[in-house]
Phi, psi and omega in degrees: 000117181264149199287304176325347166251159196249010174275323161327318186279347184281308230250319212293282173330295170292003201222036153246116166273097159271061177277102151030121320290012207265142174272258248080357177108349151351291186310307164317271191340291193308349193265332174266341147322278155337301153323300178308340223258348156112352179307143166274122157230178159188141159284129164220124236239158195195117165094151167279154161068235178285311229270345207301148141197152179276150191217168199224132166189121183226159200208136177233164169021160180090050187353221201288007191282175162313157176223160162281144164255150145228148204200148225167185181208084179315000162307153174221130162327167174262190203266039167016190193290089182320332167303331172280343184287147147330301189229147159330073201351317177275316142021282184102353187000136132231123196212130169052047163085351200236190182244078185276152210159057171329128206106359215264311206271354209215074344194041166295346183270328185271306187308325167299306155335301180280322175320301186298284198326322179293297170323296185315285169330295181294351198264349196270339196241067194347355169207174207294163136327148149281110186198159190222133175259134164240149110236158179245148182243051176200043169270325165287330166292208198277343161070030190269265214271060175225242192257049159255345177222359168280349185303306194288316167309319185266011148288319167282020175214043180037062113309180216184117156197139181279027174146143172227157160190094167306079211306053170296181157272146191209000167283150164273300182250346204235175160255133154091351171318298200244128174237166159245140212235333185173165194231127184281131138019153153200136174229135209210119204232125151249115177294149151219139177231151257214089157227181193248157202257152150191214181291173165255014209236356202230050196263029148264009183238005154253199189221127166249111194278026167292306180290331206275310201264338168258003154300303179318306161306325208298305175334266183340267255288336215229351175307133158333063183260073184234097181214090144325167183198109148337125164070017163245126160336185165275138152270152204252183151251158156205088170342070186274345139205182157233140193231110202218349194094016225221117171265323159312095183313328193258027184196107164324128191281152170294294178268159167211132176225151148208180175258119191242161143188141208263160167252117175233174176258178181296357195285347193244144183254197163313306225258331186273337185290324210294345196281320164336277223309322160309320149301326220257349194280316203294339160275335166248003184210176190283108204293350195268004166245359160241158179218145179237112194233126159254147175270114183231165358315140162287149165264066184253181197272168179222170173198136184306138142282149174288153159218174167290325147333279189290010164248001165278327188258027163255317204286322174318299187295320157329295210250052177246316150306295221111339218218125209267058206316157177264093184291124188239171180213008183244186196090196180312196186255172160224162167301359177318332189280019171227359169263317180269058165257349183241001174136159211288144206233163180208127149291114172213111206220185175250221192294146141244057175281355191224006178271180218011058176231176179289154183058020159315134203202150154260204280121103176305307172304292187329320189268167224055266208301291191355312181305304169311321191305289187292298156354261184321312194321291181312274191323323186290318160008274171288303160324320184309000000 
């Protein structure tokens, strides 16, 4: 199997069920991929027990200079009702032109990719890039020990690097049509209100924390997020649930909670929304019956500056697509927020029209082209 092609390492890759923190063996493929290609790997692991996760990370060339990074996550969401797939989720199907899978766009197929394209590079020029590879098997998950603590490691053990490009999927319609350029914030909170349970026939001898958490949301629902940030969405709110516990019709519940989380742009930090939002609650209601648990570590949001690097490797995927990419900054978040803090970083990948959905599938040209992409990348790089 020669490595310059990326559907073998793709199909290798998708047919280990990596679901969120498990590599599945991944980890192996990838070490032995790497070994070929002439690279220093380790596996490196963060947190005890079930919290455990592994992380992948290999460096070649360029001595002590800055290196390109490529960088991904071999986690997967899990496969619902394997009954519903076409072809088997683990499987790797090729059928009809595509790459059928979990995993094939989200996102073993760009981690396949970047492999071949490093192959591709060493076969063209005899010998590697300065270039360094990482994944994490904790991207779809709570996302603690992974590349939030691998960065710092290898930072602390003199790495280096001048530029990342992180394969989510980040196309719509086209492979190379969308890059992310940055990422909004994400701030994530649970309301809880404090009442006393009783009959419903007696509702003066309770406390009912219903009305009180839903005054609370109404509150939430009208907080001020109107600060525009060039090339960011608006920042939002969003309820994502309510909660009271209460199976019983006839009785008032003791507690009532929920869940909010905001999507911002840089005009805004962490720290100034939980101070909004904490003001805006102690106005409407008493604080010794709510309470507000923000969930931190913060997410927070970024954005590449432009340079002339990053305006070489727009202009490579331009004409390496065919397409003029749309420098974005919405949708979800990726580990790209814990990497540009170590150097400027872009999400680029292929459609996501499918992703975490039944039937996730690639486009054999599509996983091809990505592959040219990342190539020319890896060169304009080494030229820079």
């Amino acid at each position: 199997m020669t490595l310059t092609n990326p559907l073998p390492l793709a199909q290798q890759l998708m047919r280990c069920p990596s679901i969120t923190p498990r590599e599945a063996g991944c980890f192996a493929l990838l070490r032995q991929w790497f070994d070929q290609l002439g690279f220093t790997s380790d596996v490196i692991s963060f947190g005890d027990g079930d919290a455990r996760v592994d992380n992948f990370f290999a460096h070649a060339g360029g001595g002590d200079h800055p290196k390109l990074l490529l960088s991904g996550h071999i986690d997967v969401v899990p496969t619902g009702d394997e009954t519903l797939w076409t072809y088997p989720p683990f499987s790797a199907t090729v059928a009809d032109g595509y790459l059928w899978g979990r995993g094939a766009c989200d996102m073993k197929s760009s981690l396949a990719a970047m492999v071949a394209a490093v192959a591709r590079h060493k076969q063209t020029y005899g010998k590697n890039p300065p270039l360094a590879f990482a994944a994490t098997s904790d991207e779809e998950g709570i996302a603690i020990n992974g590349t939030a603590k691998l960065l710092p490691h290898l930072a602390a053990r003199g790495h280096t690097f001048g530029f990342c490009i992180n394969g989510e999927p980040t196309s719509n319609r086209v492979v190379g049509d969308t890059v992310k350029v940055g990422r909004r914030g994400s701030f994530s909170a649970t309301l809880h209100v404090q009442g006393r349970q009783g009959h419903v026939a007696y509702p003066q001898l309770a406390q009912n924390p219903v009305p009180v958490l839903l005054n609370l949301l109404q509150a939430l629902r009208h907080l001020p997020l109107d600060k525009p940030f060039a090339q960011f969405p608006p920042t939002h709110l969003e309820i994502t649930s309510i909660d009271v516990g209460n199976p019983a019709r006839n009785v008032i519940p003791a507690t009532a909670s929920a869940n909010v989380n905001i999507r911002y742009n840089p005009a805004y930090t962490h720290d100034e929304l939980t101070e909004m939002i904490q003001a805006m609650l102690a106005r409407i209601a008493d604080k010794n019956i709510f309470s507000l648990h923000v969930v931190t570590p913060p997410t927070p949001a970024f954005i590449t500056q432009n340079t002339p690097l990053l305006e070489k490797m727009i202009a490579t995927i331009a004409r390496t697509a065919g397409v003029t990419p749309a420098l974005s900054t919405d949708g979800g978040t990726s580990d790209a927020r814990f990497i540009q803090a170590f150097c400027p970083v872009i999400d680029c990948g292929p459609t996501n029209a499918t992703i975490h959905q039944t039937n996730e599938r690639i486009a054999l040209t599509d996983l091809e082209k990505i592959t040219e992409i990342y190539a020319a990348m890896i060169d304009v790089f080494t030229r820079h």
